[in-house]
C-alpha positions in Angstrom: 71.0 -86.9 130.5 70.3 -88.0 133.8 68.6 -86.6 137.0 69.8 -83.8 138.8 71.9 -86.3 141.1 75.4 -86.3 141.9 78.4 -88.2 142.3 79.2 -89.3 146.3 81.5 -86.6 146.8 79.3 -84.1 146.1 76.7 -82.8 149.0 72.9 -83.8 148.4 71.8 -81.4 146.3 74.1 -79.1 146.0 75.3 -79.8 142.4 72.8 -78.3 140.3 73.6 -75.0 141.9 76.6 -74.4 140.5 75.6 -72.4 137.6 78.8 -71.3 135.4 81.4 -70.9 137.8 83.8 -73.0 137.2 83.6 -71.1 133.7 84.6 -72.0 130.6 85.2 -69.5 127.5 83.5 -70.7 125.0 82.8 -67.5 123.4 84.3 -65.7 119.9 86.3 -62.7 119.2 84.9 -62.1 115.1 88.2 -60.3 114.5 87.8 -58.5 110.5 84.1 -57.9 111.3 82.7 -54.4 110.3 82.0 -52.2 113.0 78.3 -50.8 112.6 78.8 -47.9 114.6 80.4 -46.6 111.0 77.8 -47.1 109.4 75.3 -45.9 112.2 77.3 -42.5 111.9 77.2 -42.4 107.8 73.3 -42.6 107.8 73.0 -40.1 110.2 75.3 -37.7 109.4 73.5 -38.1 105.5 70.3 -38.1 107.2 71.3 -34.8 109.4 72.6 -32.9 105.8 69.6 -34.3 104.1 67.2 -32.8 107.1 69.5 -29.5 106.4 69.3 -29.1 102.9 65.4 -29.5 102.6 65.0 -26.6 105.5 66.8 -24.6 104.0 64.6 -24.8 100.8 61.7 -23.1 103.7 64.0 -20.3 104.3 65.9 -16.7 102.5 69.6 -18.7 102.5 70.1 -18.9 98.4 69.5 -22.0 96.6 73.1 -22.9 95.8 73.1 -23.4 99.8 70.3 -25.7 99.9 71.9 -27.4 96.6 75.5 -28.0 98.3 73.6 -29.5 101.6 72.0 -32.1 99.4 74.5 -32.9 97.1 76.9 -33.8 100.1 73.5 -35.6 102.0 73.2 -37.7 98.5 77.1 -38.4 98.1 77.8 -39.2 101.9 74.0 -42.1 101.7 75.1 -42.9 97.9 78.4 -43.2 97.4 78.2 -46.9 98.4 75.8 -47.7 96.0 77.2 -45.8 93.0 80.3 -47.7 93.7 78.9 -51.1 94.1 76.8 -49.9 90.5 80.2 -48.9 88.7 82.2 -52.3 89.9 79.3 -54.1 88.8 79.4 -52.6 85.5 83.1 -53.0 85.4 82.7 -56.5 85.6 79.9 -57.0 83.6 77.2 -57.1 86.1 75.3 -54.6 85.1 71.8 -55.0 85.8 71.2 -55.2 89.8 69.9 -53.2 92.5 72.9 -50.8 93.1 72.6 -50.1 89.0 68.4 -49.3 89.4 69.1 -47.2 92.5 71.8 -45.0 90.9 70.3 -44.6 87.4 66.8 -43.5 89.3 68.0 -41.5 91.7 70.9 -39.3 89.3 67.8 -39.0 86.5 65.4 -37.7 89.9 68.7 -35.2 90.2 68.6 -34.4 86.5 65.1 -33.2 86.6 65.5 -31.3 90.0 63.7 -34.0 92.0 67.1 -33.8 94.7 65.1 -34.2 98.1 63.6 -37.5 96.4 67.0 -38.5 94.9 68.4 -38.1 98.0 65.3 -39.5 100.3 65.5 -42.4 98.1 69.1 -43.5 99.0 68.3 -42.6 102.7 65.5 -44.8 102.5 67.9 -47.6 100.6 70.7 -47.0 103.2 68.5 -47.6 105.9 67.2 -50.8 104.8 70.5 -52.0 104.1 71.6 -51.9 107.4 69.0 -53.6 108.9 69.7 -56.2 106.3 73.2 -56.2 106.7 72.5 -56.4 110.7 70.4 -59.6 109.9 72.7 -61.3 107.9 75.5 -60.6 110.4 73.3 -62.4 113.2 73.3 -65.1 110.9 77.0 -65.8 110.6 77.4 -65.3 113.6 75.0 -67.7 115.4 76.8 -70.3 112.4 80.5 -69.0 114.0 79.2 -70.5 117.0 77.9 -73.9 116.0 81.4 -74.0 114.3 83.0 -73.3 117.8 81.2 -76.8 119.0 84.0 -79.4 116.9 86.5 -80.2 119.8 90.0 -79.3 119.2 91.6 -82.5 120.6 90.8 -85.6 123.2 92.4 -87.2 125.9 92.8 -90.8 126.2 93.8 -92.7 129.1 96.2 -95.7 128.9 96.3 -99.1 130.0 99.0 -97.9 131.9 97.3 -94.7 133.1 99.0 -92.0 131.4 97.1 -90.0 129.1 98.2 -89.3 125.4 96.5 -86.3 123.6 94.5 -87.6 120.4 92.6 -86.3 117.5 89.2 -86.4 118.4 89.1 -88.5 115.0 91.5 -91.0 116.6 89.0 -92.1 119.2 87.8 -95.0 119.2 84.8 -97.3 120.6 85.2 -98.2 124.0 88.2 -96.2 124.9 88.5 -94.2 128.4 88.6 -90.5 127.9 89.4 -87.6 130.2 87.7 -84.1 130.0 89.3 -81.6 132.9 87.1 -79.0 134.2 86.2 -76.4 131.4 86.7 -78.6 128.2 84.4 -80.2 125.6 83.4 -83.3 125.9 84.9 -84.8 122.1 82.1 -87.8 121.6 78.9 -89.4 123.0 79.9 -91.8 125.5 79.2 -93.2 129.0 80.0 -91.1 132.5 82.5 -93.5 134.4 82.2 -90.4 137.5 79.9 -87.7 138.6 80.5 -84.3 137.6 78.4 -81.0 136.5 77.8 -80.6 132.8 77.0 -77.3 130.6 74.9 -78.1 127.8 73.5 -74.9 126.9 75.9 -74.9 123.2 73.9 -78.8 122.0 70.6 -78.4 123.6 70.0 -74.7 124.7 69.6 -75.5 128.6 70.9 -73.0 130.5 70.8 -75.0 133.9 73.6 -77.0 134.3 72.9 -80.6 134.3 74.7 -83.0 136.8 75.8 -86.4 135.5 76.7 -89.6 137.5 78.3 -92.9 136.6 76.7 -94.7 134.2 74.8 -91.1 132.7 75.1 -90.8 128.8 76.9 -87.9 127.7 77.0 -86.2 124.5 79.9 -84.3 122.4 79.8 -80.8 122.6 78.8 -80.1 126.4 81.6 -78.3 128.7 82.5 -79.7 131.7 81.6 -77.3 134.8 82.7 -79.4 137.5 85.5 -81.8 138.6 87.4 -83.8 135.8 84.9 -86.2 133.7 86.2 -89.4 132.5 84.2 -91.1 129.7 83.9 -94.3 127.6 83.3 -93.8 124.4 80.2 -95.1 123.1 80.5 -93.8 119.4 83.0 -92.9 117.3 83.8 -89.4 116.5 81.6 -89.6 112.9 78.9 -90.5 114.8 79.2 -88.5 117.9 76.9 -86.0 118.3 78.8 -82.2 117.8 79.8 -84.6 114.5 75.9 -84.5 113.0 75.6 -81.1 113.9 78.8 -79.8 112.2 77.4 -81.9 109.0 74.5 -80.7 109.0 75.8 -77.0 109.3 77.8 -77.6 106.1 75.2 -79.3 104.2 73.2 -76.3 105.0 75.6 -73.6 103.8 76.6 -75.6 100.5 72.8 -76.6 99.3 70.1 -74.1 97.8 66.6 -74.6 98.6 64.4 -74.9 95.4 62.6 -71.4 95.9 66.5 -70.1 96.2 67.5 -71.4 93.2 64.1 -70.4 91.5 64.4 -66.5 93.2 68.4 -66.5 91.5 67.0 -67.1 88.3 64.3 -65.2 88.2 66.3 -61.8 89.6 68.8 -62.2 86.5 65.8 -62.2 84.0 63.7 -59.1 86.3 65.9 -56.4 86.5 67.1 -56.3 82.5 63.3 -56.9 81.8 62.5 -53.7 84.2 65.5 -51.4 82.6 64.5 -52.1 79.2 60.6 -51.6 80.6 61.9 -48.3 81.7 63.7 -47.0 78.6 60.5 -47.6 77.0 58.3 -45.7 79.2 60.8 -42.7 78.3 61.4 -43.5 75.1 57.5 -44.5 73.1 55.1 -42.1 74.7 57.7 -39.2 74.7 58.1 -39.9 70.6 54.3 -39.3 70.6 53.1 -36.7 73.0 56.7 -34.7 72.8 56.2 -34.4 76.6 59.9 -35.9 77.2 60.1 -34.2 80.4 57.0 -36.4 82.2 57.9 -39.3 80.7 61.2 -39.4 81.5 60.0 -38.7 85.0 57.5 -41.4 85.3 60.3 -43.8 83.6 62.8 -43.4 86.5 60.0 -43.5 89.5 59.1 -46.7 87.7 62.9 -47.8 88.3 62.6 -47.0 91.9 59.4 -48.9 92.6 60.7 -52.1 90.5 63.9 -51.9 92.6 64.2 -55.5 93.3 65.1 -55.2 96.9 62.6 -57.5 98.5 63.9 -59.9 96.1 66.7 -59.8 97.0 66.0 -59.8 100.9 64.2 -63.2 100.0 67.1 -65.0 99.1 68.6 -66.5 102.2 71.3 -64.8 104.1 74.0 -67.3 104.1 73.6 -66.8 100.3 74.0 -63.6 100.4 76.7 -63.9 103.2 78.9 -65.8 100.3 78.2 -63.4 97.7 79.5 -60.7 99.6 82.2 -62.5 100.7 81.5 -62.2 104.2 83.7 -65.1 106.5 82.1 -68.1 107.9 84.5 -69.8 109.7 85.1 -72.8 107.0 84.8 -69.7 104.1 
């Protein structure tokens, strides 16, 4: 984009020392976004009961004390995940990982396993945060790239007035003006010298001076005096265009290994229930032992809980699923 020259009216070398403060705000408030603190303070006030309860089991307090500790520990960590099981089941999607969790970890209760039911959906909740953390990241870093289409141009007449366009509008060849702190809306040739930000297209933080005659690409913010540009490219072409296209193709197309892992989850889980019910069911027919078998049934479910499948599949896959906002949905 040019050396780190500057138009006359600058001082030698004084340009590319002006880091960010002619400042622009290209930043994003993600209004509707769940605050983790919430969630922070539901794990650890489950964790905190759960820590509680199994004390208690070391000390005289009676049983139906230790009981109450980790039934409120298992219904503060679980409660998410037995609802997410019954609205699956309500709408007949039965068989997924909120459905494996809650069968395992109620049968653990039924046999008085209740520090591993309830360890189990600490363990769950845990990981689900730091998956949910992840996938946030992801929409938001996309958020961002979405930020990087330019709201509007400004072309400059024959005459020398300036109409405000559609960046769409512009065309090849015509004279553009970008005041201090706006995007730059296509590729296109510097007519002046001014200080560029290109930290959003190319990740330099350093500000990058421009003269006349420097090329300049869509989607830098202009740091220091006003920028007039010709445009070089029309805005299909331009580059913040590409990009943009590029981020869309990515969030409507599946990978093969996606599409493969999507399959292959609706045919594990069933598979691993019925699995299950048999490990219950056969050997406690013969031995009469329904009690261990049952037991070794639902720790069975909890090892075959499909969550690093489902931590495979992509996160702007799971984003949509979830229904979580990009900004083009």
């Amino acid at each position: 984009m040019g050396n780190c020259c500057c138009h006359k009216d600058h001082e030698h070398g004084e340009c590319c020392r002006h880091e960010h403060e002619h400042g622009h705000n290209h930043g994003h408030e993600h209004g509707g976004e769940e605050n983790p603190k919430k969630e922070i303070i539901r794990i650890a006030a489950g964790a905190v009961l759960f820590a509680l309860g199994f004390a208690a089991g070391f000390t005289e307090l009676p049983n139906v004390f230790r009981y109450a500790l980790l039934a409120l520990s298992y219904l503060v960590l679980g409660g998410p995940v037995l609802l997410s099981a019954l609205k699956g089941i309500i709408h007949g999607e039965l068989f997924d990982e909120t459905f494996l969790m809650s069968i395992a970890t109620i049968g653990a209760a039924v046999l008085g396993e209740y520090n591993e039911a309830v360890f189990v959906m600490l363990f769950y909740s845990v990981g689900e945060f730091a998956q949910d953390l992840a996938a946030d990241k992801a929409r938001d870093n996309i958020e961002e790239l979405m930020e990087l289409e330019p709201s509007h141009a400004k072309r400059i007449k024959e005459d020398g007035s300036i109409e405000e366009i559609e960046p769409e509008a512009v065309e090849i060849d015509d004279v553009l003006l970008i005041p201090a702190g706006e995007m730059v809306p296509v590729d296109g040739i510097a007519l002046n010298g001014s200080v560029l930000d290109t930290k959003a297209v190319t990740g330099e933080s350093v500000p990058v001076c421009v003269h006349e005659g420097s090329e300049v690409v869509s989607g830098a913010f202009v740091t220091g005096q006003a920028l007039k540009v010709r445009a070089c490219v029309a805005f299909e072409d331009s580059t913040v265009s590409r990009i943009m296209e590029l981020v869309e193709n990515s969030r409507e197309s599946k990978a093969p290994t996606e599409k493969f892992i999507t399959r292959f989850a609706r045919v594990y889980t069933p598979v691993v229930t019925g699995l299950a019910v048999l490990l219950a069911v056969v050997p406690s027919l013969i031995t009469g032992d329904w009690a261990t078998w049952t037991h070794r049934a639902l720790t069975f479910l909890v090892i075959s809980c499909p969550c690093a499948l489902v931590l495979s599949i992509p996160l702007l896959c799971r984003n949509r699923r979830r229904g979580l906002k990009g900004n083009s949905g």
